[in-house]
C-alpha positions in Angstrom: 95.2 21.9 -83.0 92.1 24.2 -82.2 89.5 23.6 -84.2 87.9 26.7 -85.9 83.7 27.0 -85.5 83.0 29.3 -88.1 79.5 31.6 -87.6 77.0 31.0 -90.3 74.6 33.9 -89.8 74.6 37.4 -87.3 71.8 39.3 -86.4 71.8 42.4 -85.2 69.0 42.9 -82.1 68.1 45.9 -80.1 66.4 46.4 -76.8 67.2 50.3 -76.4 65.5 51.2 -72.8 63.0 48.8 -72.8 64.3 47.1 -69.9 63.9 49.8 -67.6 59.8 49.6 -68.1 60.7 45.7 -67.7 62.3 46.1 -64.3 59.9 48.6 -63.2 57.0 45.9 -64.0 59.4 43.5 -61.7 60.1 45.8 -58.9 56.8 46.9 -58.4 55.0 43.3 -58.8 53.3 44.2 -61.3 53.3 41.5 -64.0 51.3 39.0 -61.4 49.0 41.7 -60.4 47.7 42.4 -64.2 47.4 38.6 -64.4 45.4 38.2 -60.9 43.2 41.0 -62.1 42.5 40.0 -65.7 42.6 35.8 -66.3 42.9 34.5 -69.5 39.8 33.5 -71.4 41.4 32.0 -74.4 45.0 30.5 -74.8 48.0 32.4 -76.1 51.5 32.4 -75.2 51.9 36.0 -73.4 50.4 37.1 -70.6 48.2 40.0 -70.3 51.3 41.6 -68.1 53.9 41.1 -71.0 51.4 42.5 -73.3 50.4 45.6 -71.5 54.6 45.8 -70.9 54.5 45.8 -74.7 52.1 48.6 -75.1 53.9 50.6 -72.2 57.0 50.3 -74.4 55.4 51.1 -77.4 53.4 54.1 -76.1 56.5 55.8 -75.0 58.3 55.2 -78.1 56.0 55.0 -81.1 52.0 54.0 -81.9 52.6 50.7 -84.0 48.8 49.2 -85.4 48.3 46.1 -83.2 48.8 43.8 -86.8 52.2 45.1 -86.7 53.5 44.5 -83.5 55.3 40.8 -84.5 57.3 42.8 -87.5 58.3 45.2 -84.6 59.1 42.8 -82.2 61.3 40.7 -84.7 64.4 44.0 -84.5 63.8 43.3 -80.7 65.5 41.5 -78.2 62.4 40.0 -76.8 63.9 37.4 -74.4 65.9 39.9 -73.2 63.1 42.7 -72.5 60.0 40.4 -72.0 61.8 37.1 -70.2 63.5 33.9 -70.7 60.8 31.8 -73.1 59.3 35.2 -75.1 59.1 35.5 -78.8 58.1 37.8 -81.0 55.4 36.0 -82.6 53.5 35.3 -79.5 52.4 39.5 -79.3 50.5 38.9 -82.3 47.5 41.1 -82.7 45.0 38.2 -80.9 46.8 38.4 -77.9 46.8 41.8 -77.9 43.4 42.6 -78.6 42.3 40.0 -75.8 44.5 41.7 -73.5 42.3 45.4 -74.8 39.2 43.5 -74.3 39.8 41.9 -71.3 40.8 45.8 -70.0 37.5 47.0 -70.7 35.8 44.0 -69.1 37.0 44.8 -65.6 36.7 48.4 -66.8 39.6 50.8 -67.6 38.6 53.4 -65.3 38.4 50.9 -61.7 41.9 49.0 -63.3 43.4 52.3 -63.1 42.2 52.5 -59.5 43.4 49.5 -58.8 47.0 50.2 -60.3 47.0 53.4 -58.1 46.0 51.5 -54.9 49.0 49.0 -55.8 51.7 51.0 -56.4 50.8 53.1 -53.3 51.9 50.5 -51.3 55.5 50.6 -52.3 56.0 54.0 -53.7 55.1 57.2 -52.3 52.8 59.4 -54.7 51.2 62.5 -53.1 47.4 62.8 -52.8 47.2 66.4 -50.9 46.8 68.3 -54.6 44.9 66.3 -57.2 44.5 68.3 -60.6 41.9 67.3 -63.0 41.0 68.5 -66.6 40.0 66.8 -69.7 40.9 66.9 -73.5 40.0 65.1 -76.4 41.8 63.0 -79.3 40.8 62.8 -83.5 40.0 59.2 -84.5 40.4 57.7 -88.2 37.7 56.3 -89.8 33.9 56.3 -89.4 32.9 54.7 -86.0 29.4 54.2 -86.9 29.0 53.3 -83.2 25.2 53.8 -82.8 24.7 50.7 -80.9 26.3 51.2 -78.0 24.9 50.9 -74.9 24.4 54.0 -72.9 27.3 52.5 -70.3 29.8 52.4 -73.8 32.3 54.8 -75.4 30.5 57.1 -78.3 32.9 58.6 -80.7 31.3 61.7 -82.5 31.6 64.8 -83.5 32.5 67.5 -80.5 34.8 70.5 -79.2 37.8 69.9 -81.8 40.5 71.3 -79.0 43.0 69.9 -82.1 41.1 72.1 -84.6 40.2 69.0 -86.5 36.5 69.2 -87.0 36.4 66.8 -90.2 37.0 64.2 -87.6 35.0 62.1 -85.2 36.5 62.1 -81.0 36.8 60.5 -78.0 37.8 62.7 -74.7 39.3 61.6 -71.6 39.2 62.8 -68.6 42.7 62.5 -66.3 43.7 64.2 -62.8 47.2 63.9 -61.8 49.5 64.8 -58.6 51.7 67.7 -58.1 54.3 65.9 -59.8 52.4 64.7 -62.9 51.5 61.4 -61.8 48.1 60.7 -63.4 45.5 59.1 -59.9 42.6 59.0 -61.8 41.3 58.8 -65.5 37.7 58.0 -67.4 36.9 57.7 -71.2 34.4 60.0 -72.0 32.4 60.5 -75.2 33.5 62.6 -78.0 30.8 65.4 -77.4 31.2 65.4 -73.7 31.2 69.1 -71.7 33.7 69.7 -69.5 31.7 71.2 -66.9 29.9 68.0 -66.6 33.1 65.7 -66.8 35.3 67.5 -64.7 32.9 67.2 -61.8 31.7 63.6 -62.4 35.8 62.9 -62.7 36.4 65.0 -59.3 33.5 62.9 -57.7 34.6 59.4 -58.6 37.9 60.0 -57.6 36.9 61.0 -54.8 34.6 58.0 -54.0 36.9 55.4 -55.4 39.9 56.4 -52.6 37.8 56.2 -50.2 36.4 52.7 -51.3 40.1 51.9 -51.8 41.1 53.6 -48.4 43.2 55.7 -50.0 41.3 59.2 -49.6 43.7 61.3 -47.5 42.8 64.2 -45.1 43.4 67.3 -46.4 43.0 66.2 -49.9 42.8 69.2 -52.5 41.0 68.6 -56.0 42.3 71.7 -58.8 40.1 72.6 -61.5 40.3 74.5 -64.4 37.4 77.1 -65.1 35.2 75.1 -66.5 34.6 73.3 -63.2 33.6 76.5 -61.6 29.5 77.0 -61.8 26.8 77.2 -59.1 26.0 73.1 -59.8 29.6 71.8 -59.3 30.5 74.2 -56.3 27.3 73.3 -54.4 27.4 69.3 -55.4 31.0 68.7 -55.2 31.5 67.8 -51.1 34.7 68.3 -51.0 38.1 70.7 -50.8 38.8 72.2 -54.3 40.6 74.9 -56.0 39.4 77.1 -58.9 40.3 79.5 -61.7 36.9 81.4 -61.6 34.7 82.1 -64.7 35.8 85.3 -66.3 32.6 85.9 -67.4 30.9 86.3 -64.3 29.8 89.8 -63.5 31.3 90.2 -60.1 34.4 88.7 -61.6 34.6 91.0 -64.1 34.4 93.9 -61.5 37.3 93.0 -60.1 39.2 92.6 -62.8 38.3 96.2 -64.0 39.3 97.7 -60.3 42.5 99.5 -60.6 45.0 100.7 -57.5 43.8 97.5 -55.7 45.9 96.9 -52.8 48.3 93.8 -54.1 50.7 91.9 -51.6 53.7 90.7 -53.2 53.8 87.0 -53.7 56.6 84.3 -53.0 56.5 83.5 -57.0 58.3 85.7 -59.1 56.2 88.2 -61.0 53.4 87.3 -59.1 50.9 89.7 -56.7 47.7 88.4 -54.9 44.7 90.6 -53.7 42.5 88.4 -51.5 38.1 88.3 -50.4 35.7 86.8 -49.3 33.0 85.6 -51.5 29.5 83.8 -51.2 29.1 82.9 -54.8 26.8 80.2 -55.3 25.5 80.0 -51.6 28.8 78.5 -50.8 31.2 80.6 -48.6 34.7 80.7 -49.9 38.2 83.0 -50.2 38.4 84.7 -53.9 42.3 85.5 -54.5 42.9 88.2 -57.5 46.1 87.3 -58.9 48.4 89.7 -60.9 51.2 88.1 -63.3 53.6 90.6 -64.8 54.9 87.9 -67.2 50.8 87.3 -68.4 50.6 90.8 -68.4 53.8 91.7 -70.8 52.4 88.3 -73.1 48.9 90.2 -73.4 50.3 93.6 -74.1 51.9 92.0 -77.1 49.0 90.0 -78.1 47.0 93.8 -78.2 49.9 95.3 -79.4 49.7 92.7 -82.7 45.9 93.6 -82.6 46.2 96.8 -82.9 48.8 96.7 -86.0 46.3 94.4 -87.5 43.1 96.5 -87.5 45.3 99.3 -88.1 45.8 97.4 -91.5 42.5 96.2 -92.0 40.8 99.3 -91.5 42.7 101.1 -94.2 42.0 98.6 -96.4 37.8 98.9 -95.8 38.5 102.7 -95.7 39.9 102.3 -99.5 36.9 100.4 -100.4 34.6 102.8 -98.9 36.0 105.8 -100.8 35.1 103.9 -104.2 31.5 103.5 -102.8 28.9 106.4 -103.8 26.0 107.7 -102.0 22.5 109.6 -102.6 23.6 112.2 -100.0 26.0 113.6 -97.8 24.4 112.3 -94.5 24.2 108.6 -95.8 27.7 108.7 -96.9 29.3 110.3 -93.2 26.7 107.4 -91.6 28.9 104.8 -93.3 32.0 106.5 -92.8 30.7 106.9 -88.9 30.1 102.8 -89.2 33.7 101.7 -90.3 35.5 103.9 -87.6 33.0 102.3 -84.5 34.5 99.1 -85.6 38.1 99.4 -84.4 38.3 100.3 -81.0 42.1 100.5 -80.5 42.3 102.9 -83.5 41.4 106.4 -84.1 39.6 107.7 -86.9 40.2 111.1 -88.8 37.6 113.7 -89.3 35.6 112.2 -92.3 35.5 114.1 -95.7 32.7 114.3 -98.0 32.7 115.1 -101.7 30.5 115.4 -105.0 30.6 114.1 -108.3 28.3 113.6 -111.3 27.9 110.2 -113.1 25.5 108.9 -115.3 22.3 108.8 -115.0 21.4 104.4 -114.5 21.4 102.9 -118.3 23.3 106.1 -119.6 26.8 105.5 -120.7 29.7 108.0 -121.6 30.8 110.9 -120.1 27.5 112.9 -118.8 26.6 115.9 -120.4 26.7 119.0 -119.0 23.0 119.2 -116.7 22.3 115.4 -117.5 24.6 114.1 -114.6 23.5 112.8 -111.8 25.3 114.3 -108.2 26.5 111.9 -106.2 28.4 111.8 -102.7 31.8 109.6 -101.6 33.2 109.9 -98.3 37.2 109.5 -97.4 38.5 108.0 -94.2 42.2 107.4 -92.6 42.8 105.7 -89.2 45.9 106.1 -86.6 46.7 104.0 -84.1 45.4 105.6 -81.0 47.5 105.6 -77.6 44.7 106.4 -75.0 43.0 103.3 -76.0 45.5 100.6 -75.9 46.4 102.3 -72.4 42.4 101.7 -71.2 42.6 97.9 -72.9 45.9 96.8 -70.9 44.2 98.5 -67.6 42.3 94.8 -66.9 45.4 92.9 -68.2 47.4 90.0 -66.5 44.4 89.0 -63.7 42.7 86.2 -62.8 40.8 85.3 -59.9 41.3 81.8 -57.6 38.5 80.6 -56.0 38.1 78.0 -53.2 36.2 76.3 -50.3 39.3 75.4 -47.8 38.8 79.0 -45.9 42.0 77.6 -43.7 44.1 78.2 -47.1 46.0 81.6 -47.3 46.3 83.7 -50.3 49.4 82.8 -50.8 49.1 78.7 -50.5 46.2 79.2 -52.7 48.1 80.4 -55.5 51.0 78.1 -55.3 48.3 75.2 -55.5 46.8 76.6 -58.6 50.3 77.2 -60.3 51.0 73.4 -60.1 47.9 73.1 -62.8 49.8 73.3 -65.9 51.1 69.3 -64.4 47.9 68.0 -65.8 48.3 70.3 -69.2 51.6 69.3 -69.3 50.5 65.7 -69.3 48.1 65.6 -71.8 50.6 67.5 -74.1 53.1 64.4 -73.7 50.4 62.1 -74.3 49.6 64.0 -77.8 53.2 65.0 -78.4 55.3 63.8 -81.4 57.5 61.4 -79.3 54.2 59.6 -77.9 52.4 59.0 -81.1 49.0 58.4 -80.5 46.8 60.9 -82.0 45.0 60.1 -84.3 44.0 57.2 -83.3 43.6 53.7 -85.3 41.7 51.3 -83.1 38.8 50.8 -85.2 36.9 49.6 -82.1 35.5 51.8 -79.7 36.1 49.2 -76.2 39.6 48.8 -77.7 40.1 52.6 -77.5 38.5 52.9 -73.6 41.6 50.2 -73.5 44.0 52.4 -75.3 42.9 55.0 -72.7 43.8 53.0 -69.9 47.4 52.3 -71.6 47.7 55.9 -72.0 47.5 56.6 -68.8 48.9 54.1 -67.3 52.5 55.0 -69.4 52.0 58.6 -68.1 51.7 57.0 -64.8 55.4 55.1 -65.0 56.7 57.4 -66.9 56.4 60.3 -64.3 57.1 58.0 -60.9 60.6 56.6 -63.0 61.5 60.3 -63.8 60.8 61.2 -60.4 62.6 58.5 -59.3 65.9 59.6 -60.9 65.3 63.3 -60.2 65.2 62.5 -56.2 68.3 60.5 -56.3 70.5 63.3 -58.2 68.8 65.9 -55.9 70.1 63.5 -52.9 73.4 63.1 -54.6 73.8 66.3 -55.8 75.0 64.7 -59.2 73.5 65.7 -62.6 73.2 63.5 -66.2 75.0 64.8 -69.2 72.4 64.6 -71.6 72.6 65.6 -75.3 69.6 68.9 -75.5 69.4 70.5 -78.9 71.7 68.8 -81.2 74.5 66.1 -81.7 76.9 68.2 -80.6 75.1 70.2 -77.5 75.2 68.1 -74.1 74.7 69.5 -71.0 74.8 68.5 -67.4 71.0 68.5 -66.1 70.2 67.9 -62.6 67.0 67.3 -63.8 66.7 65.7 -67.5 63.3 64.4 -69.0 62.9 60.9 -69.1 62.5 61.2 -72.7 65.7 62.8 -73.0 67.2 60.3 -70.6 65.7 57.0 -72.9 67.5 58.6 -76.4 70.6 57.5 -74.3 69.6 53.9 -74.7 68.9 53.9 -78.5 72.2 52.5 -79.6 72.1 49.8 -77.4 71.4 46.0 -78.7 72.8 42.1 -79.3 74.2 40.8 -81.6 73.1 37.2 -82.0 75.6 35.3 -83.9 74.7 31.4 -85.0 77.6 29.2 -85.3 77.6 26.3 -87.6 77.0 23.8 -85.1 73.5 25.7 -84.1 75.3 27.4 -80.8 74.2 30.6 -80.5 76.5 33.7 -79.1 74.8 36.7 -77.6 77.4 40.0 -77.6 75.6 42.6 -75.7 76.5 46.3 -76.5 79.0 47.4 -73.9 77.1 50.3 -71.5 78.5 53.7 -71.8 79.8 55.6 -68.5 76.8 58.0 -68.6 74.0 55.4 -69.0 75.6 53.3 -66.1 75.3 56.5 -64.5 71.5 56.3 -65.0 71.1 53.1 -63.9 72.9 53.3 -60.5 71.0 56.6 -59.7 67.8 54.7 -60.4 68.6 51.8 -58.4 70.0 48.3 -58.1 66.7 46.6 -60.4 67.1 48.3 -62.9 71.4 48.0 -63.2 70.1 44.1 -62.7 67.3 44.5 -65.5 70.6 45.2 -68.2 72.5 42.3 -67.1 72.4 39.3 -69.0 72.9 35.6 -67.4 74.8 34.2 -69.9 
């Protein structure tokens, strides 16, 4: 007769898409390269690999406080994701600071470098258009930081691009590939300008490849506007791209010019009008870009303007009739005052009138020849046609501006449009689904850390994305992937990584502990589609979900 092992206790464990970071880390080396580059000064079970593994993992799911990590870990199937021997109480928050600290040591900004240089070995990540800009992140707390030393992180008051003034900053400064693959990032103070970051940024980029021998010919750095000024153009040595100042005079002349001979661009909705320019003392192609799609938004945007004062200045003009005056000249001076104030409105022909009130300290109705005469004025506005027409005359332009005189109008433009990669990234990074503003670290080093582990997320986030994007293309396949609600799916040639990781959230062990102390692992049977995923990313990672049993 069979004997009967009854289990004692069942856990339920999950590991969602954890181990696709995992195998990434494995395929790419880079678990040995994090612990070549940052030894161990104190003992603890983890290495700093695992642990930045951990804050890859947790940065693309959601900002846990360092103290917390263990509880998190304990729903986890940590041998699973981390390797045979892990546990969740060796990420406790001393590991994981060390691992921060020892970050900062060989300095967040170089690491990155570093990471860059390594992964450019095995995988291919263009250098030809590099697109910097900076942003900024609210921290908790006070960050009485005052001590510093000029080389550290100083988290202040600055630029609230989040609107949150009541709260102390940090900025960082990141510049990404075409494809959103962040090459380069710094930790900047909370009260830094971009004119001066963006530049320093572009420039030790620029010297770090070619330290690294990675700087390629041909190279391309893309700017916002706030790189372009006579001291960045002239210092900065070499090829860029910019969105010039708007508020430069000659700039503004040409946005003014009308029946300006436009060619047709490539990209839809697009016309360029191209010169030549010595701005700065530095020769360079000016391209004047028309976009009928920023021209239709701005319409609107007047359009809402000019309903808006249309409003507004009724209102004042109701508040002004209830105001008296000494004489009819003060009275059409005021009335004269409100209308210059509205410039997409018309005003009607003023009225003034009389009236007699009391005399000052009098009360009562005023007898008759005791009164005092005083004037009131009555004003209506209209919307007026001819000047919304003149205000959209200058709408939709923008002029490009750059030193590569071998560029065409047309390759210029197509550069500058892969800008919104970089906005696009610091929008993930501040997103819902990556939870990390504000900020917690009450440390200002462990923050220049966190920047690092931002980026570096950002980093394999993009390359595995791009990864699974190629092979599809190749393949001419697509992923059914669930869009706007549990019962929408659609087949995307092209799905968000994001999108792509919600697939996994189901998926888990269950541990089960039979009474003799043998333990059962059950591993949640793949779906069709998420196979699917897996082959189209490759061999390592269909390996990384397969458990040796």
């Amino acid at each position: 007769m069979q004997q009967v092992v009854k289990a004692v206790k069942s856990t339920q464990l999950s590991f969602k898409h954890y181990p696709i970071l995992s195998a990434f880390f494995k395929e790419y080396g880079l678990f040995q390269f994090f612990d070549t580059l940052l030894p161990k000064r104190r003992h603890h079970e983890v290495t700093h690999g695992q642990c930045i593994l951990l804050f890859v993992c947790d940065c693309l799911t959601a900002r846990t406080p360092l103290y917390l990590y263990t509880d998190l870990l304990r729903d986890l199937d940590v041998p699973f994701i981390f390797g045979p021997g892990a546990r969740a109480e060796y990420f406790n928050e001393y590991a994981m600071g060390e691992t921060l600290d020892a970050i900062v040591r060989f300095g967040e900004d170089k690491l990155f470098a570093k990471v860059l240089g390594h992964l450019r070995q095995q995988v291919e990540i263009d250098m030809s258009h590099l697109h910097a800009d900076t942003t900024n992140f609210s921290v908790a707390g006070n960050y009485d930081d005052g001590g510093v030393t000029p080389t550290g992180l100083h988290i202040t008051y600055g630029h609230a691009k989040d609107k949150r003034t009541d709260l102390k900053r940090w900025a960082l400064m990141m510049i990404v590939n075409a494809m959103g693959t962040p090459v380069a990032m710094k930790t900047l103070d909370g009260n830094s300008s971009d004119k001066k970051t963006i530049i320093e940024g572009m420039t030790a980029l620029k010297e770090v490849l070619e330290a690294e021998g990675m700087a390629e010919v041909g190279s391309t750095f893309i700017a916002d506007s706030s790189f372009y000024t006579k001291d960045n153009i002239t210092a900065f040595t070499g090829k860029w791209i910019s969105h010039a100042q708007e508020g430069l005079n000659e700039v503004k002349r040409y946005l003014a010019m009308e029946a300006l001979p436009f060619v047709e661009s490539q990209a839809e909705g697009y016309s360029t009008y191209g010169l030549d320019s010595s701005y700065g003392g530095v020769a360079q192609r000016w391209v004047l870009v028309f976009s009928g799609q920023m021209y239709a938004r701005q319409v609107k945007t007047l359009q809402r303007g000019q309903e808006k004062q249309l409003k507004d200045a009724n209102a004042k003009a109701y508040h002004l009739q209830a105001k008296t005056f000494k004489c009819e000249p003060d009275a059409l001076a005021a009335a004269a005052g409100l209308a210059a104030k509205w410039p997409l409105l018309k005003a009607m022909e003023p009225e003034a009138g009389t009236k007699t009130v009391n005399k000052p300290g009098k009360k009562g109705r005023p007898k008759e020849g005791e009164g005092l005469e005083v004037f009131s004025v009555s004003l209506a506005f209209e919307k007026d046609p001819r000047a919304l027409e003149d205000a959209c005359k200058g709408l939709g332009k923008f002029m490009l501006a750059t030193n590569d005189l071998a560029l065409g109008d047309e390759q210029i433009l197509q550069a500058y449009k892969q800008q919104g990669t970089v906005e696009r990234g610091f929008r993930f990074l501040k997103n819902g689904d990556f939870q990390l503003a504000p900020v917690f670290l009450k440390s200002p080093r462990r923050i220049q850390a966190l920047s690092f582990v931002m980026c570096l997320s950002l980093m394999v986030y993009s390359i595995i994305e791009n990864q699974l994007r190629t092979s599809l293309a190749k393949a001419n396949e697509t992923i059914r992937i669930q869009d706007n609600g549990p019962a929408d799916y659609k087949n995307n040639a092209r799905p968000t990584l994001m999108k792509v990781f919600a697939m996994f959230d189901h998926l888990g062990t269950t541990s089960i502990t039979m009474a003799g102390g043998q333990q059962l692992l059950i591993q949640t049977t793949l779906p069709p589609e998420v196979r699917k995923v897996l082959h189209y990313l490759g061999a390592p990672y269909e390996k990384a979900f397969e458990r040796s049993m």
